[in-house]
N, C-alpha and C positions, 0 to 999 in steps of 0.2 A: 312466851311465844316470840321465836325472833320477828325483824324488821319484816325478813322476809314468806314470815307462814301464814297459812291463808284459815280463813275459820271455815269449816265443814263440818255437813253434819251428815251421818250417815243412820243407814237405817239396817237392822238386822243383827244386831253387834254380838249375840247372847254367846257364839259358836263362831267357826269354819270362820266363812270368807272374812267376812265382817268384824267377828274377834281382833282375827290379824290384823285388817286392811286399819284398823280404830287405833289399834299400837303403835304402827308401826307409822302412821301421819302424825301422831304424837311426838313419836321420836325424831322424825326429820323437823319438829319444829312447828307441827300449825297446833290450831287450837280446834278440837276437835269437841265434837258433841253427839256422844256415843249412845243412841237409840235400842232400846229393847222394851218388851212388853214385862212386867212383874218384874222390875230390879228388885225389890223387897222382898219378893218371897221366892218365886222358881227361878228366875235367874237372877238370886241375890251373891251367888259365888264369881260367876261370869262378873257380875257389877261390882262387885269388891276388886277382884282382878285386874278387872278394868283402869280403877281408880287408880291401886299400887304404881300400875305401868306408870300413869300420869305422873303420880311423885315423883319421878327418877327419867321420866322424860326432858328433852328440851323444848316441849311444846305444851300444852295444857290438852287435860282431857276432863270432859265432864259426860256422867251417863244421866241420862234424862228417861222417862219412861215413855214411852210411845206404840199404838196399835196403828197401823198402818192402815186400817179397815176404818178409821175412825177418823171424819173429818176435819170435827174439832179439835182432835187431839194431832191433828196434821198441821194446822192452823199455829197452834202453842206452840209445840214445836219449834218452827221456825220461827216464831217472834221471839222465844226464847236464846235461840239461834246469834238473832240479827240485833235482839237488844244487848246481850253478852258481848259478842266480837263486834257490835257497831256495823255488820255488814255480815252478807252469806257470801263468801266466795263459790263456794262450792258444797253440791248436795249429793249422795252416791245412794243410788237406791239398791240397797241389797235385798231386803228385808224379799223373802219368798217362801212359798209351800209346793209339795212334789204330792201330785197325786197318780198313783201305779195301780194296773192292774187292766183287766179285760174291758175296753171300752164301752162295751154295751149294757154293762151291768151299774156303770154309776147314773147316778140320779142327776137330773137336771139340775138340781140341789147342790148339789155337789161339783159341779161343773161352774154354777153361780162363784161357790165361796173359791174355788180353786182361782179362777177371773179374778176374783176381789184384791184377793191378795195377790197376785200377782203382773196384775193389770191395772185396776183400778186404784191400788195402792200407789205404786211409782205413779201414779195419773195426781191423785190428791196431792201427795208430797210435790212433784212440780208445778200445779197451780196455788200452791203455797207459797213457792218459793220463788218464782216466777215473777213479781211484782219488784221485789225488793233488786233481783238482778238487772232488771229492764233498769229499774230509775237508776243505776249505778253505769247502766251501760257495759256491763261484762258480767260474765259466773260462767261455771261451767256443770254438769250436770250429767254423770255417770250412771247409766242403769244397768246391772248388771242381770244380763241376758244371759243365753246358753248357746250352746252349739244346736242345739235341741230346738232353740229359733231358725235354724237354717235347715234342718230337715228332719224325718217323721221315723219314728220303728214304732215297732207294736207294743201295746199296752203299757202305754205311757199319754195317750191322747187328750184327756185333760192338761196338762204340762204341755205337749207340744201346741195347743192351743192358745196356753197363756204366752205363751214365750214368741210365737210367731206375730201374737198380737202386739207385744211388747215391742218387736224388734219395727213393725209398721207404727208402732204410736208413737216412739224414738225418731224415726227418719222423718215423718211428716212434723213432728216437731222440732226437729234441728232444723226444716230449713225455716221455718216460721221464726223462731227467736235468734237465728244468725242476725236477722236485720239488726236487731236491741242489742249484736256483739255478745251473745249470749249462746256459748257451746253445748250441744247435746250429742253424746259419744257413747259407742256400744262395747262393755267386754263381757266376749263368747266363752266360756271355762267350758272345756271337756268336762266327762268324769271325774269329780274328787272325791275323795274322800270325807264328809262331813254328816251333820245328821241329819242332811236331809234324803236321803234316803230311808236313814234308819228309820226315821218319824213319818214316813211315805204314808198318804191313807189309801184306803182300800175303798173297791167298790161296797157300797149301800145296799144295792139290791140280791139281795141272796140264793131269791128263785131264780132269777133271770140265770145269774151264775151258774147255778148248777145245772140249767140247760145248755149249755155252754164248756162243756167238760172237756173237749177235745182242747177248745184253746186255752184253758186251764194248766193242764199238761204240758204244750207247747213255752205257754208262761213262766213256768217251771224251770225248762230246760237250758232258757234262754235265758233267766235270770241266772243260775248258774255259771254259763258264760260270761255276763256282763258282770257280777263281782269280782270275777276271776283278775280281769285287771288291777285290781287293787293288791293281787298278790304277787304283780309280776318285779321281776327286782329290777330296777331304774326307773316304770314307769311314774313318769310325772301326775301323782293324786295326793303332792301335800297342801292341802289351800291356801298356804302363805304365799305361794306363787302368784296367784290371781292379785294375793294382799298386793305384792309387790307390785304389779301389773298395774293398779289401781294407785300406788303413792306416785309412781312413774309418769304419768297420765297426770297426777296433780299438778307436776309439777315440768310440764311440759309448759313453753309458751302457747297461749292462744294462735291459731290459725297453724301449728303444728302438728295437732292431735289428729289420729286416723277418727273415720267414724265406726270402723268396727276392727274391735282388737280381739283374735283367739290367741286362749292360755290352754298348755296341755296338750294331750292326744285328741287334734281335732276332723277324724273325719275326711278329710279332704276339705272342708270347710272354708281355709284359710284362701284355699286358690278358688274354691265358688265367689267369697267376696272381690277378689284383686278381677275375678275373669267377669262378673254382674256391674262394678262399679259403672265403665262407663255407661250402660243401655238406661240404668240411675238419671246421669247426667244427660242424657241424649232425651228423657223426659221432659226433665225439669226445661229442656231450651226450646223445647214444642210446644210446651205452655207460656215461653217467653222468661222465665223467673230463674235461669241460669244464674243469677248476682243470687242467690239464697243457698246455694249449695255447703255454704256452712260461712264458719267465722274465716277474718280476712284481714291480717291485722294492718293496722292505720289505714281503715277502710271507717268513715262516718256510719253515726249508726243512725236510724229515723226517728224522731221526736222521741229522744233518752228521756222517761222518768215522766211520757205525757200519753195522754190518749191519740194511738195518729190521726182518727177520724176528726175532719172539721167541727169548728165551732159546732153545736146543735145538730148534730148528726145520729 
């Protein structure tokens, strides 16, 4: 690891974004700690792979096994983390699931686990890591959101739920850990091409479904459409972009970084953000708490590495 690479630990590594983005911080130099579930058996090829890069890198890579769903295993993690590299610079939550199909057909069940993972997982991983950034006074803290967080199409509702949630549990906590010098940043990816689609789940309930036939069909048509992009020539759906997008961002100085970055074919998305930002800020200074809008550098941060509440509080 040079002088100047930062240890990170990311989550989601087996495939697509994460694959890449795990390589490719490797080779700019940091020391990486590359998260998937089953390195030993279903994703023992991806974790082999993994490793080689590391060889032949100028940074270090190590894969670790980690379920995002999994508190304790959230916990390990980053103590493995921060006792390895002495410190977390930096955490990037990739690790997600896409659940597609007619909304009304899945199970509240299934709405839970879709949340889990993709909600509540980046949720554990940052109160994991959360601690170790505070007492240091800096980190930064990548969740990797979708365009799908800024707006809604049909049957795909579970996913636009996790993702909108994500992109409000990011913002209200970037401004909370700006105080502790502590960055939380959003990247938007359009459509790529990865398996999370392929591995997309389906609704649960079957009768409901087949009541439901007309938007079945509709479903149908529409997905047709939406893959079609992947077959158009130029368009932007290799997920190393996003990787790239994500080493870039590493290695940005603190209080330079946007809060939301779109990769890809986004929608119009890109000028929703730049045309929302100030109404953002025009909030935060109604409530008085303008000074938390993010990191600010050689701005002091409040009691680094202490409880801020008084004595006995």
């Amino acid at each position: 690891m040079t002088s100047s690479g930062r240890v990170v630990l990311i989550t989601g590594t087996s495939s697509g974004i994460g694959f890449e983005a795990a390589r490719l911080l490797a080779e700019h130099g940091h020391r990486v700690y590359a998260t998937m579930r089953d390195p030993l058996r279903r994703n023992a090829a991806a974790a082999d792979e993994l490793r080689r890069a590391g060889e032949t890198s100028s940074g270090e890579l190590r894969v670790i096994e980690l379920d995002v769903s999994d508190d304790a295993a959230a916990r390990e993690a980053v103590e493995e983390a921060v006792t390895g590299g002495g410190r977390l610079d930096v955490l990037v939550n990739n690790a997600g699931a896409m659940f597609v199909g007619v909304g009304e057909a899945f199970t509240p069940e299934q709405l839970t686990r879709q949340l889990d993972v993709n909600v509540t997982g980046p949720f554990r991983m940052m109160r994991a890591a959360a601690p170790a950034m505070r007492a240091a006074g800096e980190g930064l803290i990548i969740n990797v959101s979708s365009t799908a967080g800024r707006f809604a199409r049909p049957f795909a509702a579970p996913y636009h739920a996790s993702k909108w949630a994500l992109e409000g549990l990011s913002q209200a906590l970037r401004y909370e850990l700006s105080v502790y010098g502590v960055d939380v940043v959003l990247v938007e990816p359009g459509p790529y091409r990865t398996n999370l689609q392929k591995v997309a789940e389906r609704p649960d309930d079957r009768a409901r479904l087949e009541s439901l036939a007309a938007l079945v069909e509709i479903q149908s048509d529409m997905s047709e459409r939406f893959y079609s992009v992947f077959d158009s020539p130029g368009a932007p759906t290799d997920p190393i972009d996003v990787a790239r997008t994500i080493v870039d961002i590493v290695q940005t100085p603190a209080g330079e970084r946007p809060f939301r970055t779109v990769v890809g074919i986004d929608f119009g998305m890109e000028e929703l953000n730049r045309k929302t930002e100030p109404y953002y800020e025009g909030v935060l200074e109604s409530y008085g708490v303008r000074h938390m809008q993010g990191v600010v550098p050689g701005r002091s941060t409040v009691n680094v590495g202490r409880d801020p509440r008084p004595e006995g509080a």
